[in-house]
N, C-alpha and C positions, 0 to 999 in steps of 0.2 A: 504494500500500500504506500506507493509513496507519487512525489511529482503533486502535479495540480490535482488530483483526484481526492489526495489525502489533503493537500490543505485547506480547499475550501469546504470542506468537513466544517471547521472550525467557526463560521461564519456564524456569529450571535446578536444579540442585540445589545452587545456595546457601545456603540457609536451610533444609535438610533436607528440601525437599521431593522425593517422590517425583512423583509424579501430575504428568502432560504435562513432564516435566524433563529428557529424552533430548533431543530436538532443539535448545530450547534451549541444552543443555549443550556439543552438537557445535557450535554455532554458536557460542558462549563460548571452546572450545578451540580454532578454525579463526582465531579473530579475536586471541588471545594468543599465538599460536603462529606463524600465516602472515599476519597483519593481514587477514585479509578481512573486508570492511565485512560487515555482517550482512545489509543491504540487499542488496547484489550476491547473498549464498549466498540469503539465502531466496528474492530473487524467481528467481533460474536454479532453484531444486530446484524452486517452483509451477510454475513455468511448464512447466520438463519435467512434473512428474509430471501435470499437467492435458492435456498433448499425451499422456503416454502413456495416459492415463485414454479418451481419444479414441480412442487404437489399440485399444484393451483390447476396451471397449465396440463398435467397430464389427467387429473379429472374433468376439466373442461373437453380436452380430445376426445377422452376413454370410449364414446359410442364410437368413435372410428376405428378404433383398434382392432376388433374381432372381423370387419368387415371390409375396411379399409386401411390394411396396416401400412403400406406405403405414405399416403396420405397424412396417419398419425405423426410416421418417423419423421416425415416431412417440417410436420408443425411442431414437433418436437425439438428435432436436433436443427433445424435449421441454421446457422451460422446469423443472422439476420434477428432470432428469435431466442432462446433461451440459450444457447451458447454465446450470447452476443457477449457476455461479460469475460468470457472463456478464452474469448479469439480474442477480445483487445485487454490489454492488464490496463491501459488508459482509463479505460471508461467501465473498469468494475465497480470501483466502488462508487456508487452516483446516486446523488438524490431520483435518477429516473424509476429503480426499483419500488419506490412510492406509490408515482403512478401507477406501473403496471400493475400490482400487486390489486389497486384499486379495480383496474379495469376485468381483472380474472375474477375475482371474489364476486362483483354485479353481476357480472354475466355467468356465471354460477346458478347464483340465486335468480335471475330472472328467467333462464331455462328452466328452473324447476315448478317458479308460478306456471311459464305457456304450457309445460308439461301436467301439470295440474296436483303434481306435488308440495307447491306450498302455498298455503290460501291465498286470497286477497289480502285479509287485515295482516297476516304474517309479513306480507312483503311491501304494504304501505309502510306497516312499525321500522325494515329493515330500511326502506328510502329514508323518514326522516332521521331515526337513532342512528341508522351507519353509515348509508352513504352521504349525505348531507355534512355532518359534522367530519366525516372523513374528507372532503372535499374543502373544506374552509382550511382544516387543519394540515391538510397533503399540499396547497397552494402556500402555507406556510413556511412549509420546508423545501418547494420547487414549482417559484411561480408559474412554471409552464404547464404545470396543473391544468389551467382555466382554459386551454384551448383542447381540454377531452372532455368537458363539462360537457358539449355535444353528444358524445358517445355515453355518456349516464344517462341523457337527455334522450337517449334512443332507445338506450335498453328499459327504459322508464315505458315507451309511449308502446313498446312490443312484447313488453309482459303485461301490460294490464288493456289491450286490446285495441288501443287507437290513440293520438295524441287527446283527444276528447270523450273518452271514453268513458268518464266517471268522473265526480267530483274529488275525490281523493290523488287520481291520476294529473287535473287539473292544478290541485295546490302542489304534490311535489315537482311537478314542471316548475312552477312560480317559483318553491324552494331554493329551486337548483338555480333556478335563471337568476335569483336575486343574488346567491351567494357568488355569483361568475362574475355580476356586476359589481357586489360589492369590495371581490377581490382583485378584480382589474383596476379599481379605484387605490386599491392600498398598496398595490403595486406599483404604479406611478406616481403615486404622492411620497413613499414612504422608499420609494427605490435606493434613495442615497448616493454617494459620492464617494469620490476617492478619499476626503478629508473622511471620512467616517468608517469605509474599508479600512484603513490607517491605523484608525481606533482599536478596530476589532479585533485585527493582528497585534499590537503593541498587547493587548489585555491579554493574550495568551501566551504572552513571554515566559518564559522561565514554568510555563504552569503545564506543559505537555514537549512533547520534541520539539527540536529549534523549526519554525517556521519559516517558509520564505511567502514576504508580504506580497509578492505579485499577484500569484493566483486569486491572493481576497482583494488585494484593491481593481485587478482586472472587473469584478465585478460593479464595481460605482463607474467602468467606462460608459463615455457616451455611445449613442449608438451608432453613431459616426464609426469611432473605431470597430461595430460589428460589421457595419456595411465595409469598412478597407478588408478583413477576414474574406468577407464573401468575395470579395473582389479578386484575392488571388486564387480562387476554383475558379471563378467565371471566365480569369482569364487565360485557361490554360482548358483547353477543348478537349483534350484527354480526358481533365478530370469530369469536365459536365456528361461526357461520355459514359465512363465510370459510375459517377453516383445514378446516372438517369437507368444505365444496367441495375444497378445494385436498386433502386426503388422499384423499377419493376418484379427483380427478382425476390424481392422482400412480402410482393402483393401475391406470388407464386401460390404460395396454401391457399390464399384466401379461394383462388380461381379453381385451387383443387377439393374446397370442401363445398364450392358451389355446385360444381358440376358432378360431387358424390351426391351432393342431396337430389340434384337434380335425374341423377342415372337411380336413384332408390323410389323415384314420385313424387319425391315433396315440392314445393312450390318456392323456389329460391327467393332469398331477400331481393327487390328490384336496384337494381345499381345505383338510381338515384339518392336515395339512403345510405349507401358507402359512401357516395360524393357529396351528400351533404356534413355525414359526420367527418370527412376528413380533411372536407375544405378548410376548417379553422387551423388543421395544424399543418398546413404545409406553411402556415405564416412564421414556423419554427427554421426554415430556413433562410431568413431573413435575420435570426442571434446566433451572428459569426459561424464559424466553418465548423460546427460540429455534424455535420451532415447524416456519417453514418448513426449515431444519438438516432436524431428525427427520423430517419428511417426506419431504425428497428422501432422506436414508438408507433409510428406509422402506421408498419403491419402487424406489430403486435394488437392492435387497436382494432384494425380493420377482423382478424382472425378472430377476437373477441366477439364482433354483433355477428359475423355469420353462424359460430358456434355458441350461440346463444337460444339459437331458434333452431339448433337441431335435435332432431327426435332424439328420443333416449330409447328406444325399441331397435331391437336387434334382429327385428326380420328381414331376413334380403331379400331383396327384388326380385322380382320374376325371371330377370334378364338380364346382365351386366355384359358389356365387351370384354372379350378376355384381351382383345388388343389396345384397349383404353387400359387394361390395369397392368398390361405389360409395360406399357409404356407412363406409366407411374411409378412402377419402380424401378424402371429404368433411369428417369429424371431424377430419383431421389437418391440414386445410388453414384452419378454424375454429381447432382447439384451439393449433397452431404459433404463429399470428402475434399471437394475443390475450391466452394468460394469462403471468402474470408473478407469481411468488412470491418475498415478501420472506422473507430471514431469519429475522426476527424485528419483535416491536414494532410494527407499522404494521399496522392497519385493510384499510388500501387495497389486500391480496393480491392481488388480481383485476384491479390496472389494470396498463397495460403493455403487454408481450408484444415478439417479435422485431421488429416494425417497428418501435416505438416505440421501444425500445433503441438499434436500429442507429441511427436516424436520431439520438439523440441523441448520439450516441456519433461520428459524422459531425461533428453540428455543433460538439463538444466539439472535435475533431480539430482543424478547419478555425477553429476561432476564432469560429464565429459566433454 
C-alpha cells in the first residue's frame, strides 16, 4: 500500500475539508484514541471489503453459473471487474470499493423484491434505512458517489414496478434525488483548497508513516489542472484508442448477460435504461486521467441493473446454440488471461492480463 493510493487515505477534516474526509477522519480518531496504526485499519477494512466485494459479486452472478458458466467466469474474473484491484497495485486501495460494494448489495436486494422474495414494506424499510443513509455517507468518503445515484434511482423504479408505481416508490425517488442534490451542493461548497489539503497533511505528521503532501493537496486542484490530465490521453490517439477498446470491452458481460437472458425468454432490460443510468458517469472522465477507475465503475454499474432483473430459476431453455456458447467460452478464455487495465496514465492498457500478473506476482513472492 503505498504511493498516492495510500496517502490520500489520510484525507480528514482538518482543514475544513469536507469531500472524501469521513474515513480519513475514522482512521484519525481510531489512531488518537486506541493507537491503531492507520496501516493495520486501512489495509484489514480493503482487504475485507475486497473479499466481500467477491461474495457480493458472485451471489449476484450465481443464477448464471449452472447455466451459463462462461458468462459467470466472465463477470467474475474479468480484469475490468473484480480483479481490477489485482491487475493495478495503483488503484487497490480506493475509496471506489465504497461504491461498488453499494451498487452489488441494491441490486441484490432489488432482485429479490422482482423475484418476489422480499416484500414491499421489507424493501421500502431497506431504500430509506440502507441505501439512503449509505448514499449520503459513501458520497462522504468519494464524492463521485453522486453520479451512481442514477443506478439506485433505477434499481428503485425496477423493483417496485414503475418509476410511479406507488407512493412509497414515489418518496424514495425524492429520497434519493434530494440526497444527490444535497451532496453535489456540499461538494462544491465544501471542496476546498490546496491551503487546507496542507492542513490535512501537516495534522498527520509524526501521527502515522511519513507522508508525502502531494497526493492530498493534489486534491484542493482546480479543475483546470484535471482538464491539463485529460489533455495528455486526448493527445496521444493511441491512448483514446486504448481506453475506447478497454470501455467497450468493460460493457462485454453486460452484452453477454443480455443476450443469456434473452436466448432463456426473458425480456431484456431496453438499452435506453443503460444509457440513461450511465450517462451521469461518463462525466467521470472529465476528473483527470484516471480512466481505467471510470471504466471499471462503469461496467461494474452497468453488470449491476442487468443482473438485477435476472431470474433466479434454473430452468433452461428449450433451445440454446451450442455455437453461441462455444463461442462464449471461447471469448472468455481469450478475453481472461490477456487484457489488463491500468488505472490510469499508461498507454500500454492492453498488455498484461491474468497470466502475466500471477506469474509476476509468483516471482515477486519467491524472490526471483
Amino acid at each position: 500500500m503505498t504511493g498516492w493510493a495510500w496517502n490520500e487515505l489520510h484525507v480528514d477534516y482538518a482543514g475544513g475539508f469536507v469531500r472524501r474526509g469521513l474515513l480519513g477522519e475514522i482512521a484519525y480518531q481510531l489512531h488518537q484514541q486506541l493507537g491503531i496504526s492507520t496501516k493495520v485499519f486501512f489495509g484489514f477494512l480493503f482487504l475485507t471489503l475486497t473479499a466481500t466485494q467477491a461474495v457480493l459479486l458472485a451471489a449476484l452472478a450465481s443464477p448464471l453459473a449452472g447455466r451459463w458458466p462462461a458468462i459467470f467466469l466472465l463477470t467474475m474474473l474479468s480484469p475490468a471487474l473484480l480483479l481490477f484491484a489485482a491487475y493495478d497495485d495503483g488503484g487497490y486501495f480506493r475509496r471506489d470499493l465504497f461504491i461498488a460494494l453499494g451498487m452489488l448489495l441494491h441490486a441484490l436486494v432489488a432482485r429479490g423484491r422482482i423475484n418476489g422474495a422480499v416484500s414491499a414494506a421489507r424493501y421500502d424499510g431497506f431504500v430509506l434505512l440502507g441505501v439512503a443513509p449509505y448514499v449520503l455517507l459513501a458520497t462522504m468518503i468519494h464524492e463521485n458517489q453522486i453520479l451512481f445515484i442514477p443506478l439506485h434511482m433505477a434499481l428503485v423504479a425496477l423493483a417496485s414496478g414503475g418509476w410511479r408505481a406507488s407512493r412509497p416508490t414515489t418518496r424514495n425517488l425524492g429520497v434519493l434525488a434530494t440526497i444527490a442534490v444535497a451532496c453535489a451542493g456540499l461538494v462544491v461548497v465544501y471542496r476546498g483548497n490546496a491551503a487546507t489539503a496542507e492542513s490535512i497533511c501537516q495534522s498527520w505528521q509524526g501521527l502515522a508513516a511519513p507522508l508525502d503532501c502531494n497526493p492530498i493537496r493534489a486534491l484542493g486542484w482546480n479543475f483546470s489542472n484535471l482538464v491539463e490530465l485529460d489533455l495528455r490521453i486526448l493527445h496521444k490517439p493511441i491512448s483514446i484508442l486504448l481506453y475506447l477498446t478497454s470501455f467497450l470491452l468493460a460493457l462485454l458481460p453486460t452484452l453477454a448477460i443480455r443476450e443469456a437472458q434473452r436466448l432463456d425468454g426473458h425480456t431484456p432490460l431496453p438499452w435506453r435504461l443503460l444509457a440513461l443510468v450511465i450517462a451521469p458517469q461518463v462525466i467521470l472522465f472529465a476528473f483527470g486521467w484516471d480512466w481505467g477507475r471510470w471504466i471499471n465503475l462503469i461496467g461494474l454499474s452497468s453488470i449491476c441493473l442487468f443482473l438485477a432483473v435476472q431470474p433466479t430459476s434454473h430452468h433452461a431453455p428449450t433451445h440454446v446454440s451450442r455455437t453461441g456458447g462455444f463461442f462464449m467460452v471461447a471469448l472468455a478464455l481469450v478475453y481472461i488471461p490477456t487484457w489488463k487495465l491500468n488505472h490510469c496514465c499508461d498507454i500500454s492498457s492492453l498488455s498484461g492480463g491474468f497470466f502475466e500478473t500471477s506469474l509476476r506476482s509468483i516471482r515477486l513472492t519467491l524472490g526471483l
